[in-house]
C-alpha positions as CSV (number, residue, x, y, z in Angstrom):
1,X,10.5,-8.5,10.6
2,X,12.1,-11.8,12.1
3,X,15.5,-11.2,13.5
4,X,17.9,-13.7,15.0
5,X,19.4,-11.7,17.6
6,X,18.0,-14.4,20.2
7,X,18.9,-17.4,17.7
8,X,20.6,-20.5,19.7
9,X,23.1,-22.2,18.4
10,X,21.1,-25.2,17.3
11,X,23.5,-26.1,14.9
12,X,23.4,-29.2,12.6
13,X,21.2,-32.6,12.4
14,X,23.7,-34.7,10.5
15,X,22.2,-38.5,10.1
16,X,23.5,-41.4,8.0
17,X,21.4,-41.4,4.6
18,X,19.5,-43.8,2.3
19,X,20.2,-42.6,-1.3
20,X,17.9,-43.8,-3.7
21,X,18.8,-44.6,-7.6
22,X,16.4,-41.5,-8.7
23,X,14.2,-39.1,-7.1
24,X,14.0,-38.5,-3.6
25,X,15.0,-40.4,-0.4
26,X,14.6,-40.7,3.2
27,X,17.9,-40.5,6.3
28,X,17.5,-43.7,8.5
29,X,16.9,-42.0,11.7
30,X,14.1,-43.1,13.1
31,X,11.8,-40.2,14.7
32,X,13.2,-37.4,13.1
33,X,12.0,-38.2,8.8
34,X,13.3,-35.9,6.1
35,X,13.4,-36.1,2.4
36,X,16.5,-35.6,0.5
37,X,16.1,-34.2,-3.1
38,X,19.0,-34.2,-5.6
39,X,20.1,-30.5,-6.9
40,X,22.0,-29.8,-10.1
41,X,24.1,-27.2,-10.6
42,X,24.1,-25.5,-14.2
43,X,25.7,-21.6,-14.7
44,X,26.6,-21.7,-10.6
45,X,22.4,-22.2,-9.9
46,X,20.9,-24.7,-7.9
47,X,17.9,-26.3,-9.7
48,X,15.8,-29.2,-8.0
49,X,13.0,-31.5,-9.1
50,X,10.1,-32.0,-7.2
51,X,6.8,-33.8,-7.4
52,X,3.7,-31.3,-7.5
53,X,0.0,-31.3,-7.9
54,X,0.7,-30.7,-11.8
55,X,3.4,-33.3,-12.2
56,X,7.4,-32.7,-11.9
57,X,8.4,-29.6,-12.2
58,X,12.6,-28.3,-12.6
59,X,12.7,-25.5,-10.1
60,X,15.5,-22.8,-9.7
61,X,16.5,-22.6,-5.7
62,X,16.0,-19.0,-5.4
63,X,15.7,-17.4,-1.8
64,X,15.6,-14.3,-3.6
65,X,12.8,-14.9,-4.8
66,X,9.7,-13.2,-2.0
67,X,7.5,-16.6,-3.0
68,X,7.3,-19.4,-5.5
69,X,6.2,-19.2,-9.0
70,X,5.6,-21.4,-12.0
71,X,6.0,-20.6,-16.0
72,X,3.8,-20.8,-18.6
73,X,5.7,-23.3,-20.2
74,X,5.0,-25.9,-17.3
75,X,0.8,-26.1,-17.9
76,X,0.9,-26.7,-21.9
77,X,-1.1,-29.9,-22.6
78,X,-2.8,-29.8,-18.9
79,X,-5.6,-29.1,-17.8
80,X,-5.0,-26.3,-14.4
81,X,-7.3,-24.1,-13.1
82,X,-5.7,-20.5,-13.2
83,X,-7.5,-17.5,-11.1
84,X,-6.6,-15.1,-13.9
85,X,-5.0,-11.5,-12.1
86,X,-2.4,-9.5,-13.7
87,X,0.0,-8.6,-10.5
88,X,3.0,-6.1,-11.2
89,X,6.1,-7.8,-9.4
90,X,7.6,-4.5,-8.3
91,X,11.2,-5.0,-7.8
92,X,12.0,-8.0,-9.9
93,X,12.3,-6.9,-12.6
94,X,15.2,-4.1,-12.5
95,X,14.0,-0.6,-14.0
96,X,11.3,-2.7,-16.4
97,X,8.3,-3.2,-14.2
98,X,7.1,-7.1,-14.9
99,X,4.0,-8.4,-14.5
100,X,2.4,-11.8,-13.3
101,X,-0.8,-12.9,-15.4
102,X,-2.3,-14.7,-12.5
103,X,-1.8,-17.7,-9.7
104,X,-2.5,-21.2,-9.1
105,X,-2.7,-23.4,-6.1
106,X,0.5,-25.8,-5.8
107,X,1.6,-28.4,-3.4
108,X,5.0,-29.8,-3.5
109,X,4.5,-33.4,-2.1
110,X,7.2,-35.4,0.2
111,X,7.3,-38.9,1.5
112,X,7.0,-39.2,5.4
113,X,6.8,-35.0,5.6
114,X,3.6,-32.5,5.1
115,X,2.9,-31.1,1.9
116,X,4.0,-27.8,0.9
117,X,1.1,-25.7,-0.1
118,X,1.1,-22.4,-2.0
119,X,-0.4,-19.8,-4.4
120,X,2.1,-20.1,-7.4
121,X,2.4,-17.1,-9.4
122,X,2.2,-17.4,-13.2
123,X,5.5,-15.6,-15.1
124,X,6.1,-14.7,-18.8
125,X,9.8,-15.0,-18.4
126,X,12.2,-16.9,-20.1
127,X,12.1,-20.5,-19.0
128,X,15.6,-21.5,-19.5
129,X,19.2,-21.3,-18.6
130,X,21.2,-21.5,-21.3
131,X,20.3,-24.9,-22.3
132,X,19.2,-25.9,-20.1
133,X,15.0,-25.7,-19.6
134,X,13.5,-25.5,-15.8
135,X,9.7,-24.4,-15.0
136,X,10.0,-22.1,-12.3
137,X,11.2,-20.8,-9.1
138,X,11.1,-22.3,-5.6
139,X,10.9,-19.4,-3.5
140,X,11.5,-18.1,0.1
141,X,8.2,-19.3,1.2
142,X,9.4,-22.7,0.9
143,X,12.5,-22.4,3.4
144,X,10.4,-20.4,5.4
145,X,8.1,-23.4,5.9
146,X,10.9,-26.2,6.6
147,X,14.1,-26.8,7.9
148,X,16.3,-27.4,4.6
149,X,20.0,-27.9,4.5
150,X,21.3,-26.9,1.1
151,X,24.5,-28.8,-0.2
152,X,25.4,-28.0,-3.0
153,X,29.0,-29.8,-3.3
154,X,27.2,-32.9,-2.6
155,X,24.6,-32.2,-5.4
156,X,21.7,-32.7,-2.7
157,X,19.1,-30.5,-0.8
158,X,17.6,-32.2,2.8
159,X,14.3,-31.1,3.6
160,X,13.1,-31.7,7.4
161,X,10.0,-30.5,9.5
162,X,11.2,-27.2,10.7
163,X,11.0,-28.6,14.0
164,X,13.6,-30.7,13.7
165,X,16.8,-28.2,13.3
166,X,18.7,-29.7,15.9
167,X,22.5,-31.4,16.1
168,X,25.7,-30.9,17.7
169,X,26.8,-27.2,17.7
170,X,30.2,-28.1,17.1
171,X,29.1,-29.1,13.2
172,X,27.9,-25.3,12.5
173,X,28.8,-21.6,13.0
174,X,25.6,-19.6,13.5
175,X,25.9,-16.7,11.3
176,X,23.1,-14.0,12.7
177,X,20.7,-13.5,9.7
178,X,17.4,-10.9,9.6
179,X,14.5,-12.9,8.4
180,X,11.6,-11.0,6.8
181,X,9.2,-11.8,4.4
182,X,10.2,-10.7,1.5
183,X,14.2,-12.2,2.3
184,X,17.1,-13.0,4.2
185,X,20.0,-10.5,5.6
186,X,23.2,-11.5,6.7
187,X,26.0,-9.0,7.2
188,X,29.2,-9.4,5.2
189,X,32.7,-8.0,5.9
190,X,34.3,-7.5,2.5
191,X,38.4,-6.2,2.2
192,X,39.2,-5.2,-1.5
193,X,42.6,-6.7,-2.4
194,X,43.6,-3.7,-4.5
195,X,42.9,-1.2,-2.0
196,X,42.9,-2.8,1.1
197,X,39.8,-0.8,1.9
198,X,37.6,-2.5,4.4
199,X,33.9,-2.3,4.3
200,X,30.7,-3.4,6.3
201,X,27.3,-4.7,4.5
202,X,24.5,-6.1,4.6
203,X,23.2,-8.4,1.9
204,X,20.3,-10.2,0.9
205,X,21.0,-14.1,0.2
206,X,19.7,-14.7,-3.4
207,X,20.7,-18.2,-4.4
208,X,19.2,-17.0,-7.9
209,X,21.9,-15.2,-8.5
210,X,24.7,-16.3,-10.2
211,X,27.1,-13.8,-9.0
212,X,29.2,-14.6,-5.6
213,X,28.7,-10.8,-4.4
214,X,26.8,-7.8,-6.1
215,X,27.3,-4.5,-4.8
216,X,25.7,-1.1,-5.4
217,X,28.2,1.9,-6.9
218,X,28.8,3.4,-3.8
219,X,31.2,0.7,-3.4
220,X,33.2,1.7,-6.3
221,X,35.8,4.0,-5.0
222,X,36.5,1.5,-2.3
223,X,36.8,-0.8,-5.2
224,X,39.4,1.0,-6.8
225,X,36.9,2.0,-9.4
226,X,36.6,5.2,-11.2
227,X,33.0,6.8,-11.4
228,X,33.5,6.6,-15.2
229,X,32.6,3.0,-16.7
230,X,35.1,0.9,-18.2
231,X,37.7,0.9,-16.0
232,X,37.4,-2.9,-15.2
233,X,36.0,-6.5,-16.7
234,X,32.3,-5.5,-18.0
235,X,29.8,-7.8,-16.8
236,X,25.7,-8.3,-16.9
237,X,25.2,-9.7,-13.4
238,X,21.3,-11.1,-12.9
239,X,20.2,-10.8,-9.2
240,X,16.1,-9.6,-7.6
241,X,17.2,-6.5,-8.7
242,X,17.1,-7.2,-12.3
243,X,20.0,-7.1,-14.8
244,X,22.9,-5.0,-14.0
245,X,25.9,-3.5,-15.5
246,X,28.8,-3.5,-13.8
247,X,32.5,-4.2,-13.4
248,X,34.2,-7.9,-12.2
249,X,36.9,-6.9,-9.3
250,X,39.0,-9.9,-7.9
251,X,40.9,-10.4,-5.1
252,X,37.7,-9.4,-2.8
253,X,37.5,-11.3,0.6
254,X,34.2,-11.9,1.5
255,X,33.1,-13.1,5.2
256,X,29.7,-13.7,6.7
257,X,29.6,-12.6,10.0
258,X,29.1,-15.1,12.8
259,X,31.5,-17.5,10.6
260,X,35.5,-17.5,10.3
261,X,35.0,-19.2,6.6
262,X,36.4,-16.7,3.6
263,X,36.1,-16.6,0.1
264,X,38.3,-14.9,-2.0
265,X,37.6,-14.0,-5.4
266,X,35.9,-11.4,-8.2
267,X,32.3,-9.8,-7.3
268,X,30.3,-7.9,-9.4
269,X,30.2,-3.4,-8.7
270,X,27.6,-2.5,-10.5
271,X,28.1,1.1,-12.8
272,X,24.9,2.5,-12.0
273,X,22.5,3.0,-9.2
274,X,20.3,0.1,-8.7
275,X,16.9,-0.4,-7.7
276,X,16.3,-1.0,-4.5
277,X,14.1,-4.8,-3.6
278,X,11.1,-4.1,-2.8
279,X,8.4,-6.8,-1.8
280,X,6.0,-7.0,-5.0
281,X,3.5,-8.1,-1.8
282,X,3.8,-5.6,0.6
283,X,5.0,-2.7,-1.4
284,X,8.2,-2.4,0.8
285,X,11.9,-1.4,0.2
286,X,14.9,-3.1,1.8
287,X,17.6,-0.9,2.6
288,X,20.2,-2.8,0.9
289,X,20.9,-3.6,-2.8
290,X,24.1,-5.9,-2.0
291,X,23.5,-9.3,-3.2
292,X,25.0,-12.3,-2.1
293,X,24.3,-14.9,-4.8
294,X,24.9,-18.7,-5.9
295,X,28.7,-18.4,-6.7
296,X,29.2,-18.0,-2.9
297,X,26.7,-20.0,-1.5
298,X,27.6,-23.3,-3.5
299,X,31.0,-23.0,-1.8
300,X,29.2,-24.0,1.5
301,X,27.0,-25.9,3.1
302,X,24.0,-24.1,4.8
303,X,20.9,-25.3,7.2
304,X,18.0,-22.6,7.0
305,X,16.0,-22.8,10.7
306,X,12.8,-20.6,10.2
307,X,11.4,-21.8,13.6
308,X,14.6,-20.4,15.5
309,X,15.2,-17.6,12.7
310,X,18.5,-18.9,12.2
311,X,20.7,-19.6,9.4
312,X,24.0,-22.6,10.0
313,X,27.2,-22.8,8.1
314,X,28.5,-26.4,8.2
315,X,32.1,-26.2,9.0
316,X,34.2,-27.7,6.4
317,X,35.0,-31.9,6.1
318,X,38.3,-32.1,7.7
């Protein structure tokens, strides 16, 4: 495990940009390149496209997610070698176990920056959002490889070296994260509105999810929430841990610690106990089953620093 207790405050690289008409583009300062590539938001995910060794590819931003993988759906009508191995994805699947049928090499090409390279794993799920169609996921091992700011209000992602995390700290908060393989931790202070019950927790930061906060049921009575179901908004909440029932609460103030910034609103209790995350790689379980998921994080502006094991929050445009 990575942890940040020795992070510096490197804070934010903030450059004036080049924005092209389509695709990606390149920042104008000279000696420190980066790419920027446009996200869409659809459902409160993040989805990007990149250019890969088997053409572009619609990927959902999902640092839940332990590495990258690609759907079936994205090799019809091409011609790919696939080194055929069924893998059970232990902990991605909520109480179903799911299954990959095998892995491919992929490399996510930049202008003016090194490759990404991978071992994509094939998936069987279902390749679309809605509407809307994307062709896989864009995992953890990618932000663990550069320095990425993800800005979501301004609909784009910056990708940098990861050696080039540096600013002036007065354009971040440092929020001190836990980076392991398999995710990121941050601790969250939470204060329920209808109870005024305080509570300390750590959550894993799963852009995948569309939820702003999920929490295990032994939150509920510091919820306000009965054991017995139904005593609140029913809602399916998707998050690494699979599918989960649960019950909307609003008027929760969430904080990430290391940061002032709050957001107040409805998260997600969930009604039963949930399956702990555990690394479909390593075969290990994180202690914590809070989630802390797109709703949240499009609200701010974040720089992920895997060379310093730190994690930024832009303070807000005055």
């Amino acid at each position: 495990m990575r942890i940040s207790k020795f992070c510096k405050n490197i804070a934010i690289f903030s450059g004036s940009m080049l924005i092209a008409s389509a695709g990606y583009s390149s920042p104008t300062e000279p000696g420190n390149p980066s790419v920027i590539i446009p996200i869409r938001l659809h459902e409160e995910r993040m989805f990007a496209e990149v250019n890969t060794s088997i053409g572009h590819l619609i990927m959902l931003i999902d640092t839940g997610s332990e590495t990258t993988h690609i759907y079936n759906s994205a090799f019809k009508g091409k011609e790919i070698s696939i080194h055929r191995k069924k893998t059970e994805m232990i902990g991605m699947g909520g109480a179903e176990k799911s299954y990959s049928s095998g892995s491919v090499p992929l490399e996510i090409t930049f202008p003016a920056l090194d490759s990404f390279h991978t071992r994509a794993f094939i998936d069987n799920f279902i390749t679309d959002s809605g509407s809307f169609q994307y062709d896989g996921i864009l995992g953890l091992d990618f932000f663990a490889a550069y320095c990425v700011a993800l800005d979501a209000q301004n609909g784009r992602m910056e990708v940098q070296s990861k050696d080039k995390c540096v600013g002036e700290p007065s354009n971040s908060y440092t929020v001190p994260v836990q980076w392991t393989r398999q995710a990121i931790l941050i601790p969250l202070r939470m204060k329920f509105g209808s109870t005024q019950k305080v509570i300390s927790t750590t959550a894993i930061l799963d852009t995948g999810a569309e939820t702003s906060v999920m929490l295990p049921n032994q939150f509920r009575a510091d919820a306000g929430l009965s054991r017995d179901p139904g005593t609140a908004a029913y809602v399916k909440a998707t998050g690494v841990n699979g599918t989960v029932d649960g019950d909307l609460v609003d008027g929760v103030m969430t904080r990430m610690k290391g940061s002032p910034l709050t957001f107040t609103g409805k998260v997600v209790v969930a009604r039963d106990r949930m399956r702990p995350h555990t690394s479909f790689l390593a075969g290990k379980a994180l202690r914590t089953q809070t989630l802390l998921g797109a709703a949240f994080v499009k609200l701010v502006k974040l720089k992920f620093d895997p060379a310093h094991d730190c994690l930024y929050v832009y303070k807000p445009a005055n």
